[in-house]
C-alpha positions in Angstrom: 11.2 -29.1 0.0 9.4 -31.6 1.7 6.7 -33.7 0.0 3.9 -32.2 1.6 5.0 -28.7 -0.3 5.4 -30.8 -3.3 2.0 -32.1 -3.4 0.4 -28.4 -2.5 2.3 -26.6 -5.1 1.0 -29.1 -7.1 -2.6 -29.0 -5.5 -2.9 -25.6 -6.3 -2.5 -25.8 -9.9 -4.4 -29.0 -11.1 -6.1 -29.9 -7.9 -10.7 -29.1 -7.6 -11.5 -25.8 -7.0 -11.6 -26.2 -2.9 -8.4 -28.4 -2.8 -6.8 -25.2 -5.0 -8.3 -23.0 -2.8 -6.6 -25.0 0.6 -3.4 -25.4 -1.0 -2.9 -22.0 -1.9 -3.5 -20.8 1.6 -1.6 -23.3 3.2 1.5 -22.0 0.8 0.8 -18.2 1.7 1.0 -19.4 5.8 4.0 -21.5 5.0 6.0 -18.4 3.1 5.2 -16.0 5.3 8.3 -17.4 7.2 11.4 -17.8 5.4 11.8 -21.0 3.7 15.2 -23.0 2.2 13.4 -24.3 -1.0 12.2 -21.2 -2.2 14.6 -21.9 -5.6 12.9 -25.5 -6.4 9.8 -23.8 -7.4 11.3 -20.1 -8.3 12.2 -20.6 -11.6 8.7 -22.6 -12.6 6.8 -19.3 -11.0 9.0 -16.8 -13.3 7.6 -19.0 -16.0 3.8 -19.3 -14.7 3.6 -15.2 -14.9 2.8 -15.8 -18.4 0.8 -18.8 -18.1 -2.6 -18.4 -20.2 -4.5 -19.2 -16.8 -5.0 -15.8 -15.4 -5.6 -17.4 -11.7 -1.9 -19.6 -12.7 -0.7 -16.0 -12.9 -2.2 -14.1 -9.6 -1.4 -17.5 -7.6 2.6 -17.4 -9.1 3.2 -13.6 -8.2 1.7 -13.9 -5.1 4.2 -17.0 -4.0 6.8 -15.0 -5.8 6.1 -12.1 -3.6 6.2 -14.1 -0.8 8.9 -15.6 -1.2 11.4 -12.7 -2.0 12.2 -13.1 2.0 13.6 -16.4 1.1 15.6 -15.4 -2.1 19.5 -14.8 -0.1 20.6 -14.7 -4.1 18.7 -11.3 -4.9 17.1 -13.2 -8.0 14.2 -10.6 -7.4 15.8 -7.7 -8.3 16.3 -9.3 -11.7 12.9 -11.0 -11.9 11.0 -8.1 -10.3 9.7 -6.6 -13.7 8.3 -9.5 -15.4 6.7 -10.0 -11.6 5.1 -6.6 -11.9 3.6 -6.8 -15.4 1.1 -9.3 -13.3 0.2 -6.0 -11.5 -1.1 -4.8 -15.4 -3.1 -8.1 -16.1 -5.5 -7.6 -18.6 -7.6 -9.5 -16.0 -7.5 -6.8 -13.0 -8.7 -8.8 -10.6 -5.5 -11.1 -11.4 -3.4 -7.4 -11.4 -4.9 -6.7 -8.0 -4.3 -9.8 -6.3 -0.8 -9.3 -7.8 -0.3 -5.6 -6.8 -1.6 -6.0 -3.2 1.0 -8.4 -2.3 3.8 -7.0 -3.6 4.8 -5.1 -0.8 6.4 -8.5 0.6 9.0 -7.9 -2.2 9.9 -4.9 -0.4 10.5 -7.0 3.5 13.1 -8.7 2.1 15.5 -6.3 2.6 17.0 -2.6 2.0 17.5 -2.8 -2.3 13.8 -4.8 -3.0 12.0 -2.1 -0.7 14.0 0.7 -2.8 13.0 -0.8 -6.0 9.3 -2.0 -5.0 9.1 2.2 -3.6 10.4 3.1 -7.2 7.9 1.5 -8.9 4.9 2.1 -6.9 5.3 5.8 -6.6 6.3 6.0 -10.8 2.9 4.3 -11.3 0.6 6.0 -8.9 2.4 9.0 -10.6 1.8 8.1 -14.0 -0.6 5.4 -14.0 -3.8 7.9 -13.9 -4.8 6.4 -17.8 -5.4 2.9 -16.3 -8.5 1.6 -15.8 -9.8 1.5 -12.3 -6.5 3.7 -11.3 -8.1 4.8 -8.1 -8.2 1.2 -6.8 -4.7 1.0 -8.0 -3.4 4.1 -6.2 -5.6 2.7 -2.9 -3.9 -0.6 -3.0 -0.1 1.3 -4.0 -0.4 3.3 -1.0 -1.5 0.0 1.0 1.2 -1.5 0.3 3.5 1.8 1.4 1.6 1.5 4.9 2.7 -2.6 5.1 6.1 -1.1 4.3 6.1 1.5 6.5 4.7 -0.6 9.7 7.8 -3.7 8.5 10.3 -1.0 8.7 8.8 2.0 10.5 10.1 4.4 8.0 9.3 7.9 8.2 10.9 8.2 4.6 7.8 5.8 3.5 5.5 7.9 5.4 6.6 10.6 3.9 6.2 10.0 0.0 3.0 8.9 0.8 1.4 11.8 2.2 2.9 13.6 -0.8 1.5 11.6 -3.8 -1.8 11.7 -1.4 -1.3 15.9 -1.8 -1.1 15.7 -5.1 -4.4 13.5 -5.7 -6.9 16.4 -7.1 -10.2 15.0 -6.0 -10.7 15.7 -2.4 -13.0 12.5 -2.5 -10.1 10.3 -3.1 -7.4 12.3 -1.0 -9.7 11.9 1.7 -10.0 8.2 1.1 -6.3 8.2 0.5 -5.5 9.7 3.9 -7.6 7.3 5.8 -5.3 4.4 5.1 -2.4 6.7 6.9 -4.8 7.7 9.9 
């Protein structure tokens, strides 16, 4: 990593609000691509999920999602859970941030989209005690459409629709089906 990354990863922990602000952008454009440092900062953002600053938390799954592209060692698929208990924050705007970006776990190949699917649809399933779980579901099926337009998967298209079918309030089905529209 060079020591421009350096200084934004470390920007966007300890820097002013605005200079947090700029460096955690300019880290979202720069791992958009695929990167080759992604595992000089990996293991530090497995440990900042738990850190007792929620916005440590959002900021570290978000650069964890993003990074999954860059991850040729599959770490993911064993750091995936703790990533997703971000989703639950006790803070939800932390668990949104979180659980709107994890669909870039599932663009980083065949086995994360499988897994990030998995979990989405057992949540949107069984995830209707959660506060605010009609946001949730929105922002799960949100991140099925980003999967489905990465891989044009009917499959993806597919389970969608169906856990939209099964949404009781027409209110909300409606809503549902307007992402897909």
């Amino acid at each position: 990593m060079d020591s421009q990354m350096e200084v934004e990863f470390e920007k966007s922990k300890t820097g002013n609000k605005d200079e947090r602000y700029e460096a955690y952008q300019t880290i979202l454009k720069v791992t958009d691509q695929k990167v080759d440092w992604a595992y000089e900062v990996w293991d530090q953002l497995v440990e900042d999920l738990t850190d007792k600053d929620n916005h440590q938390r959002s900021r570290a799954a978000q650069y964890l999602a993003s990074l999954a592209k860059s991850d040729p060692e599959m770490r993911m698929m064993k750091d995936f859970p703790r990533l997703w208990e971000v989703t639950k924050d006790e803070k939800f705007v932390t668990a949104r941030h979180s659980l709107q970006s994890i669909w870039k776990v599932g663009i980083a190949g065949t086995a994360q989209k499988d897994m990030v699917m998995e979990y989405m649809v057992d949540r949107f399933k069984n995830g209707t005690d959660e506060k605010n779980y009609t946001l949730i579901r929105n922002d799960i099926l949100q991140n099925m459409k980003h999967l489905y337009n990465h891989y044009n998967d009917e499959a993806i298209k597919q389970i969608a629709l169906e856990l939209i079918e099964t949404v009781d309030d027409k209110k909300y089905q409606k809503k549902y089906m307007g992402i897909w529209k």
